[in-house]
VOGU-3710 file (C-alpha; in Angstrom, 3 decimals, decimal comma):
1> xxxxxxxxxx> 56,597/25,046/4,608  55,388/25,969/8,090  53,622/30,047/8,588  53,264/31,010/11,757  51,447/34,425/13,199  51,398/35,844/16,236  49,899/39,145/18,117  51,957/42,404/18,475  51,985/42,660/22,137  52,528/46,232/23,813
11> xxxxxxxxxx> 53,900/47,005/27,277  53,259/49,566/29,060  55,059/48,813/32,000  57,005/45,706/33,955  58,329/44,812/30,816  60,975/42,169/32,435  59,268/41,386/35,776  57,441/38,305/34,269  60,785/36,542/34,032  60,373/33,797/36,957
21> xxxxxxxxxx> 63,824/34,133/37,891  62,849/38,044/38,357  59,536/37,603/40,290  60,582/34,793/42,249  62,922/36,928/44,090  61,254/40,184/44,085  57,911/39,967/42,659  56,666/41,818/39,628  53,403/42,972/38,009  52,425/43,976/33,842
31> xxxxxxxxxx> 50,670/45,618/32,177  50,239/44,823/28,370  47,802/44,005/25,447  47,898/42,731/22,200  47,037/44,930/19,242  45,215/43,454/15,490  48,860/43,205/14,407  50,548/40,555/14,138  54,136/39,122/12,837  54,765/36,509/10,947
41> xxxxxxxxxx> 57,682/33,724/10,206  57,753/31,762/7,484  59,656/28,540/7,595  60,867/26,750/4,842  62,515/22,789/4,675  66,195/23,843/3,174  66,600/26,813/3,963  70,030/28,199/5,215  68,794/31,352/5,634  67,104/34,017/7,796
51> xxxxxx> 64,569/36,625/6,064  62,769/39,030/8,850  59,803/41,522/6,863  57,008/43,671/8,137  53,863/44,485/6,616  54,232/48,029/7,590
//
């Protein structure tokens, strides 16, 4: 079994200009953060299935 975690990260603006094939041709600036939340996957070795849950 694998568990992974990762930071909620917020955007406040620029969302999709840090997409190389975006700022490569017209340049692009963001401004985000990541909060103390975080989501998680759990990954299992036969599983045929995907399960998506919050905390919240």
């Amino acid at each position: 079994m694998l568990i992974a975690r990762a930071p909620v990260r917020v955007s406040f603006f620029g969302g999709g200009t840090d997409i190389p094939a975006y700022y490569e041709r017209f340049g692009g600036a963001v401004l985000s953060t990541a909060i103390d939340k975080y989501f998680y996957v759990v990954l299992g070795e036969n599983d045929d299935s995907v399960q998506v849950s919050s905390s919240d």
